[in-house]
C-alpha positions in Angstrom: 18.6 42.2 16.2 19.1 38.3 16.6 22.5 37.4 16.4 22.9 34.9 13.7 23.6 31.1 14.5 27.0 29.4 14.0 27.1 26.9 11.2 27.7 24.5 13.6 24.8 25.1 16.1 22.5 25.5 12.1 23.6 21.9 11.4 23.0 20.7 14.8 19.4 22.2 14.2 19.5 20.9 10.8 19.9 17.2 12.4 17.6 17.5 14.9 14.9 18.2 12.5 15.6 15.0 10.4 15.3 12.8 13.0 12.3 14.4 14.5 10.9 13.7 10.9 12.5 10.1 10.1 10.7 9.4 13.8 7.1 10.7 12.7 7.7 8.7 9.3 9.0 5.6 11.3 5.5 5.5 13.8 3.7 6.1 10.5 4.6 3.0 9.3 4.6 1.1 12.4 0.7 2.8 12.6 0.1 0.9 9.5 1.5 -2.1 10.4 -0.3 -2.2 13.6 -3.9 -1.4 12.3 -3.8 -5.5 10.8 -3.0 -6.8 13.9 -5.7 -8.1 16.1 -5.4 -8.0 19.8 -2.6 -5.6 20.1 -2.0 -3.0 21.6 -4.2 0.1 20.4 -1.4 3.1 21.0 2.2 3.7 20.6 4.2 0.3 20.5 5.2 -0.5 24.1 8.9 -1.5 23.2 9.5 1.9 20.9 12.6 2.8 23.8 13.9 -1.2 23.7 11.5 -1.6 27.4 8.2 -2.7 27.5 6.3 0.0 28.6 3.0 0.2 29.9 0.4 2.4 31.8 3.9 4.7 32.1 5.6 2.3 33.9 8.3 0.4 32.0 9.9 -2.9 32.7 12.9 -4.2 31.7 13.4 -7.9 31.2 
């Protein structure tokens, strides 16, 4: 038998889902917005984290 989850740790789980799936929602958009724009960049925005990322390697200004 599983021992069943505090209320607590359920609402901590609870959370963690709705920001996992305001975050998809948020790229969504941001994949909409991007698909207009010419020349950018073709993946995930490379300031998503508040660095500019790219190739993996991020830089801080």
């Amino acid at each position: 038998m599983k021992k069943p989850l505090s209320p607590e740790a359920q609402r901590a789980l609870d959370e963690a889902k709705a920001r996992r799936e305001a975050q998809i929602e948020h790229e969504k958009a941001l994949e909409a917005e991007r698909e207009k724009e010419k020349g950018g960049p073709r993946h995930r925005e490379p300031t998503r984290f508040g660095d500019w990322e790219r190739k993996g390697i991020t830089y801080d200004f």
